[in-house]
N, C-alpha and C positions, 0 to 999 in steps of 0.2 A: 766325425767328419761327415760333411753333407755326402750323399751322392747325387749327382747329374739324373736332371728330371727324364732324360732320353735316354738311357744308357742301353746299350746293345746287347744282350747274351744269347749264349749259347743255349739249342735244345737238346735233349736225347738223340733226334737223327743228324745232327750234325750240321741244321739251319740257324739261319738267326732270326731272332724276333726284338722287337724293340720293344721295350717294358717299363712305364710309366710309376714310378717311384713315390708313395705321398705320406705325409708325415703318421707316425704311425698313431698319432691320436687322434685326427680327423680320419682315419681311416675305419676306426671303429666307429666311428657314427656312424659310416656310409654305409658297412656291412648288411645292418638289420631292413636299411631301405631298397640294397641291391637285392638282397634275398628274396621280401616281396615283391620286388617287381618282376621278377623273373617267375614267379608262383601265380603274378597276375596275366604277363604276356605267357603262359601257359596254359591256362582259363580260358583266355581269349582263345588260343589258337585251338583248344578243342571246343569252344561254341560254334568258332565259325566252322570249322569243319563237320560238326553233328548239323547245324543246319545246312550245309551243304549236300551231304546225304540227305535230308530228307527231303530237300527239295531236288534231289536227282533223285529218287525214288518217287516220286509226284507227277515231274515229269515225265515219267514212262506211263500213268495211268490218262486217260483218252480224255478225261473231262478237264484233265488238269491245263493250262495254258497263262502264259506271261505273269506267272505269280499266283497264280489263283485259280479257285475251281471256277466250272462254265457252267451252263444250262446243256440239255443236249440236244444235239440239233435237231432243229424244228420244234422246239419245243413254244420260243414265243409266238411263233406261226400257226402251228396249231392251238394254243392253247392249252388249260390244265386245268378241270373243274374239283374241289374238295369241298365234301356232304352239298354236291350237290348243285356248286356256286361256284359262278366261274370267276376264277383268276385273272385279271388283266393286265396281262403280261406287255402289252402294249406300250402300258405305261412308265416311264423309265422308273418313279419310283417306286414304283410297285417291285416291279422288276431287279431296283436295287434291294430292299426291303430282303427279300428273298434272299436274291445270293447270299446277303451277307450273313444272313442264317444257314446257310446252305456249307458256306464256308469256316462258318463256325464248328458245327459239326462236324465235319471232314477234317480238321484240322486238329481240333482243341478236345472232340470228342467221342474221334475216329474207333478208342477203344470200348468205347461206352457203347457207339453203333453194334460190334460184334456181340455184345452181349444181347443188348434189345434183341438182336438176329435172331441167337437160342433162344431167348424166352418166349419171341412171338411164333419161335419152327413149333415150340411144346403146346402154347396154350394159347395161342393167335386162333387156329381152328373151332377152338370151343366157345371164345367171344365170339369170332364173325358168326355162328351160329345162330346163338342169342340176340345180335345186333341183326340181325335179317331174320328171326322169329318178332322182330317188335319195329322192325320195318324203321329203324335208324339207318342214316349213312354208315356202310362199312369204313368210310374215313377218320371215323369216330376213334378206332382202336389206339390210334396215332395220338391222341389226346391222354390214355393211357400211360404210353412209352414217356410221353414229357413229365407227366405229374409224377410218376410213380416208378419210372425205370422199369415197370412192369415186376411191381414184387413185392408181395404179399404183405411184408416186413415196413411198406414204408408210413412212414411219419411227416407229415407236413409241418410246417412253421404254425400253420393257422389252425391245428386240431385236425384235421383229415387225415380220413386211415383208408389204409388197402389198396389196390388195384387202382381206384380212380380219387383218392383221394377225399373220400365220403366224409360228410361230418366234420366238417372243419366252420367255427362259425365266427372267428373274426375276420370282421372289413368283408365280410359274404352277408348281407342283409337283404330279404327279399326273396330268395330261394325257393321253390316250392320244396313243402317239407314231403319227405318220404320215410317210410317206416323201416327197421331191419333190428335186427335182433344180437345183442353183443353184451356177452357175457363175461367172467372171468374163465369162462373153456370154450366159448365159439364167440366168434363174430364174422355176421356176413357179409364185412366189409371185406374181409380177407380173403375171401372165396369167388373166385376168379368168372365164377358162373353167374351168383348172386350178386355179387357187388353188379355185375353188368345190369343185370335187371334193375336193377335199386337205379343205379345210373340212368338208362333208359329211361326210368319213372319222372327221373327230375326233368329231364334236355324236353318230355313231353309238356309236364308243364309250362317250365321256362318259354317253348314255342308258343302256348297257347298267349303269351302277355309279350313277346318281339313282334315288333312292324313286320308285316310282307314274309314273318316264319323263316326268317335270314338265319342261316346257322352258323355266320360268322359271328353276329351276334350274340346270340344263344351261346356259344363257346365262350367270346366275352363274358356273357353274364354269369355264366356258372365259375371264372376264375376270379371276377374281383366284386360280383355280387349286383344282382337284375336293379336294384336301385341307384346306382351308381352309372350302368350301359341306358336305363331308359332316361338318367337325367339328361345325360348327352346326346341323346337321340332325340330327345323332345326341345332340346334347344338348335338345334340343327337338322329337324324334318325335311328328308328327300336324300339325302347323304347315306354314302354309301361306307361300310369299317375303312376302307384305303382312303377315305376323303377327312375321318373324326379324328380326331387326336384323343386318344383312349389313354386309360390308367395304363399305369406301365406292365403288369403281369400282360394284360389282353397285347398291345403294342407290340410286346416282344413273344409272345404266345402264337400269335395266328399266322406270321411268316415263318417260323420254326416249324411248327404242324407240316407247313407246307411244302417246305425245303426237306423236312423228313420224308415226305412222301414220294418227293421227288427222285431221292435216293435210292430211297426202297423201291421203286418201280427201275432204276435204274444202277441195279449194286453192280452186274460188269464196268458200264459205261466210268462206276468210280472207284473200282478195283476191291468194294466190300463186300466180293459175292465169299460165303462161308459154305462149307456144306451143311445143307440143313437137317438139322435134328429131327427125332421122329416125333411127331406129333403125341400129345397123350392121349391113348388108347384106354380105358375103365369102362365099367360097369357102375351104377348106379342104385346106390340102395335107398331111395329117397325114402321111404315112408316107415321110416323107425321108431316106436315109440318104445324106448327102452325102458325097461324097468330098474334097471342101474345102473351108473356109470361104465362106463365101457372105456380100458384102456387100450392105447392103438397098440402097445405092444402085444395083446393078448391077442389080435386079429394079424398084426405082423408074425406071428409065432404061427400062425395059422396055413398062413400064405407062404411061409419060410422065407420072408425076406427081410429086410432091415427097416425099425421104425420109423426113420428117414424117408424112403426111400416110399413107402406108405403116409407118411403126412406131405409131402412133396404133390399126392393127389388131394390132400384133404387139409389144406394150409388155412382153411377157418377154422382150424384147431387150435386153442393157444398153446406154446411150445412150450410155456415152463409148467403145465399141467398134463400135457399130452393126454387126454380122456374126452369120448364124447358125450355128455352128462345124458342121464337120466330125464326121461315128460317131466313136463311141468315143473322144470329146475328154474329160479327166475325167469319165468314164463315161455320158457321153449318148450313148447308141446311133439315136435318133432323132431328127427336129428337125419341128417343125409352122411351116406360114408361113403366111399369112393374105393373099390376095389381092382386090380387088374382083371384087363380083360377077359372074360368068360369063367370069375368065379365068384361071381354076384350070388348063385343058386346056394351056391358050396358055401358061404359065409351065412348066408343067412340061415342054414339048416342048424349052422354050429350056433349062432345066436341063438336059437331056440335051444337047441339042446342044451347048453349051458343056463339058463335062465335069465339070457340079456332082453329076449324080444317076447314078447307074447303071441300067439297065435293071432289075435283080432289086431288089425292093422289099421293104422288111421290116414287116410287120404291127404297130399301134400300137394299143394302149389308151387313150393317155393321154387321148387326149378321150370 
């Protein structure tokens, strides 16, 4: 016997409910699609809820307004020069260009900022050094953080290693070439000091062959290759990077630079002030000419500390050898080691005395 599609019962507390009756073989089909759908309007209700915290957590930080990060105030009014070249910020799209790298960032790569944070509190100090010993923009180091996340370890699509991305030679033609030394136990692309200088060597050249020595260009040409920025230069003479339409690395490269920078001058204004780490602190043993291989744990044993913690100073080490080779190993006639602070004297007594270094020392540029 059928039952009535309305029929009324009783609950546990002693109300009624009305309760919709349906044949019990369409009712198995419906099951499997009420299931999901209630699996999906629970997805939903925790997306929109997760974005909703995070844009009430956005909200409370000072740059943030009507959806999105700002500039901060006064900043189009005054202006914002990077290596050197001013910004015109006047312009709306200049102006958009920016934010929406600015916003990028903040948003999609906010985790990524605190890292960059530590790496440039440790070893920001010992580039702007080098970059103001060779009389480059300190705006430069920002070029770093994009290519390379700042870390030793990294690898480009195009063959570039280390710190700034060095040696990378597809779709890069034209480059002035620079010299550096990279072996199966050291390369100075990975070395935070050297890789700068080697760096430095190129952006000099490169200037000497850009119009007017513009380092937005020069920045272009060192990402998508000086034959490429002077074709569209020389078809477009008097034009300034926010007037050309550039290959796509430069395009989306020089507002990001920018928009980093902005940040970074401005971490309260966007809630990513960290505390900052202590800068690296080492001694410097630049002029080694070993007479054999030298493994870091032997100098870590030394120091009493962990060989980590010792190649962390000395990351042109390669790590699946951990050793700083021997003169004249594949043509490295010198080797630099990097020890904490104030026991540069004390290592190097033990080199000798173990038979790593010899008395007569041979004189070193590299740093």
């Amino acid at each position: 016997m059928d039952t009535p599609r309305n029929q009324v019962t009783s609950t546990e507390e002693g109300g009624l409910e009305p309760v919709e009756f349906v044949n019990e073989t369409h009712a198995g089909l419906f099951r499997p699609l009420r299931f999901w759908g209630w699996i999906l309007l629970m997805l939903l209700s925790t997306l929109m809820l997760g974005e909703t915290d995070v844009l009430a957590q956005a909200r409370k930080t000072p740059g943030f307004g009507k959806g999105t990060y700002v500039f901060p105030p006064g900043i189009q009014k005054q202006g914002l020069t990077f290596c050197n070249e001013k910004i015109p910020f006047d312009r709306r799209d200049v102006s958009g260009r920016v934010l929406d790298q600015l916003n990028f960032l903040l948003m999609d790569r906010r985790a990524g900022l605190m890292e960059w944070s530590d790496r440039m509190s440790i070893w920001g100090p010992s580039i702007d050094k080098v970059l103001m010993q060779e009389k480059v923009p300190k705006d430069l180091i920002y070029l770093s953080v994009l290519v390379s996340d700042l870390s030793p370890h990294a690898r480009l699509k195009n063959g570039g290693v280390g710190w700034w991305g060095i040696g990378g030679t597809r779709d890069k033609k034209g480059l002035p070439r620079a010299s550096w030394v990279s072996t199966e136990n050291w390369d100075d692309r990975r070395d935070p000091v050297l890789s700068t200088r080697i760096v430095c060597s190129i952006f000099k050249g490169i200037l000497e062959q850009t119009p007017g020595r513009n380092w937005l260009m020069a920045i272009s040409s060192y990402l998508d290759g000086q034959d490429k920025i002077s074709a569209i230069v020389n078809k477009s003479p008097g034009f300034s990077y926010w007037d050309l339409v550039m290959p796509p690395l430069s395009d989306l490269h020089i507002p990001r630079l920018v928009a980093l920078k902005i940040i970074d001058n401005n971490r309260d204004f966007y809630s990513v002030a960290v505390p900052p780490l202590k800068p690296a602190s080492y001694d410097v043993l630049d002029q080694l000419v070993l007479l054999k291989d030298l493994p870091l744990h032997v100098v870590a044993r030394w120091l009493r500390i962990s060989p980590r913690s010792l190649w962390e100073l000395n990351p042109g080490v390669d790590i699946s050898n951990g050793v700083l080779p021997k003169a004249n190993s594949k043509g490295l006639e010198n080797v630099l080691l990097r020890v904490p602070l104030g026991k540069g004297e004390e290592i190097r007594a033990l080199l000798v005395k173990d038979a790593y270094l010899g008395a007569r020392l041979t004189q070193s540029n590299r740093l």
